[in-house]
N, C-alpha and C positions, 0 to 999 in steps of 0.2 A: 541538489537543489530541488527544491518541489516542484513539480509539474507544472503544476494552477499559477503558482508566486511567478515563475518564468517566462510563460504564455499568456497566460490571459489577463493579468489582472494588473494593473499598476504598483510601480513598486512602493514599499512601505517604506517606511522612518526608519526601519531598523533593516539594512540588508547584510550587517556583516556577516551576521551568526549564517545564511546562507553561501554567502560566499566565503566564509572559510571552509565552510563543509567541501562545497565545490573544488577551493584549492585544493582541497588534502585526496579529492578522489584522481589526481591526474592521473595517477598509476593504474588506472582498473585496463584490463586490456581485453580484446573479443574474447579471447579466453573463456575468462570468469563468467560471460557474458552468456556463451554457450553451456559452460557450466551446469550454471544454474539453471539453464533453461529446461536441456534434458533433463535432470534430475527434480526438477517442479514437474514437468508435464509425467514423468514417469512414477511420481508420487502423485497423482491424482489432479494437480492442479488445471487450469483452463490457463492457457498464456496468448493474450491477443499482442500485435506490434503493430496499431493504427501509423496508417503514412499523413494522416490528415484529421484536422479537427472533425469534419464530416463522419469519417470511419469511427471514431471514436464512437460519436454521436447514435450512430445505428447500434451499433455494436451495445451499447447502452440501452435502448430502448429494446434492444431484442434480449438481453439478459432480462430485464424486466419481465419481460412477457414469457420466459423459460421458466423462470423464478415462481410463476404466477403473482407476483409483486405487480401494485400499480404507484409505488414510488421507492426514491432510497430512504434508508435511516442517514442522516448525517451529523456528525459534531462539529465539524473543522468549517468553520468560517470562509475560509477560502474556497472550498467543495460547495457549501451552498452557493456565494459569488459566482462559482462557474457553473452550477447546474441551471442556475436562474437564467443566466447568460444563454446558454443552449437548448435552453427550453425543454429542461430533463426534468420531470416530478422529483419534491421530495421532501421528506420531512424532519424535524425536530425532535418529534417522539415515539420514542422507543416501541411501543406498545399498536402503532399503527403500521409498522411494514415488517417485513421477515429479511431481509437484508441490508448490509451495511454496506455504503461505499467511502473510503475513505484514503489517506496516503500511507506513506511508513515510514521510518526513518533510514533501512536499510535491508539490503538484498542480499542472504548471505549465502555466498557458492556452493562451499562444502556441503553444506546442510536442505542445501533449500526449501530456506526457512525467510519467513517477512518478519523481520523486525518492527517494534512500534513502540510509542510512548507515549506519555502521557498528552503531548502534541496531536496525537494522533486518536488517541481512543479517551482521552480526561481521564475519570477515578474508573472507568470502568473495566474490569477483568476480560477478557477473553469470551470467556464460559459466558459471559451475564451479556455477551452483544448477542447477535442475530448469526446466523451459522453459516447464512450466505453471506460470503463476502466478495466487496468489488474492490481492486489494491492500484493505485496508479503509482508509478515508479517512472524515475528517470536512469538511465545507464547506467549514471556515473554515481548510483546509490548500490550496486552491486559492490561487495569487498567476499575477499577468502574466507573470512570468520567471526564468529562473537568476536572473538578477539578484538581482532583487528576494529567494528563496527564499536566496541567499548572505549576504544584508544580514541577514535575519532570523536567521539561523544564527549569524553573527556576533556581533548583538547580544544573544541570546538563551541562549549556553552562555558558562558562565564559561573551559572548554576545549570549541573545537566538535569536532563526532564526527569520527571519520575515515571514511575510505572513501567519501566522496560520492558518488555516482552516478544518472547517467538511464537510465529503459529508457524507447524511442520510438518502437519496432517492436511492432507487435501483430499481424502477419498475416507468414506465407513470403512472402519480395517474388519479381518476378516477375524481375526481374534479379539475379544475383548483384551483391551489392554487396559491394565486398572491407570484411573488418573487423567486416561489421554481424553484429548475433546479433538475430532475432528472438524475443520470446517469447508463445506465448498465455495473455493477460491480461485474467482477471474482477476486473471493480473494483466494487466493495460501496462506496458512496457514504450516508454517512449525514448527516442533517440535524443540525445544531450544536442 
């Protein structure tokens, strides 16, 4: 279940498509949890676990100012709700900040790689967002694999989103690899 949709914001007209999602994650265990974790932070990535709205908050205002950003890009409707709420900068258009903050649909162990869709990023590719990126996750959005994160997708929209996609790269690699786009990725990991 999204982060924002759980915490902050009142619920919508439609909460099934989240709570099925939620059903189907009972199975994730600390496991997958550490998983991923090591193997994100060991690929490049930044992994925060705020205990508090407050921690979150800083933590966000100080990536900004790393970033040299003085707002986020955002698409997700609910992210703007909560930024406005927190009194985080941030804007609508692409062309005014160098970093994205946004959710994802899935954390996947193996790979540690953030899943997203078209929920999460609209028609936009990858390559065509901002390189910094900010990812808020709940626990119980970690699973083993694509696999597994497709099955769930499947079973869980009555039409599933488009645009699926992994980012895997979290650091400039030291070889050029043709194709790959690396991005630097703070993931805000919050406890279910």
């Amino acid at each position: 279940m999204n982060f924002i949709k759980k915490i902050f914001l009142n619920k919508t007209k439609d909460n099934s498509t989240f709570n099925s999602i939620e059903n189907n994650h009972a199975f994730i265990s600390k496991n997958l949890d550490e998983q991923f974790v090591s193997k994100f932070i060991n690929k490049g990535g930044h992994f925060f676990y705020p205990e508090h709205l407050k921690d979150l908050k800083v933590s966000l205002l100080k990536i900004l100012s790393l970033t040299n950003n003085d707002k986020f890009f955002v698409l997700e409707k609910d992210y703007m709700t909560f930024l406005k709420k927190i009194n985080i900068p941030f804007t609508t258009k692409l062309n005014e900040t160098n970093i994205l903050i946004s959710g994802c649909e899935f954390l996947i162990a193996d790979e540690a790689a953030i899943m997203t869709t078209s929920r999460n990023t609209k028609e936009y590719r990858h390559n065509e967002l901002p390189q910094q990126r900010v990812v808020i996750a709940m626990t119980n959005q970690i699973v083993q694999s694509k696999n597994d994160a497709l099955i769930i997708i499947n079973n869980s929209y009555e039409k599933p989103p488009a645009n699926i996609q992994t980012i895997s790269i979290f650091a400039e690699p030291s070889d050029d690899l043709l194709g790959s786009h690396w991005y630097k990725t703070f993931l805000f990991l919050i406890e279910n």
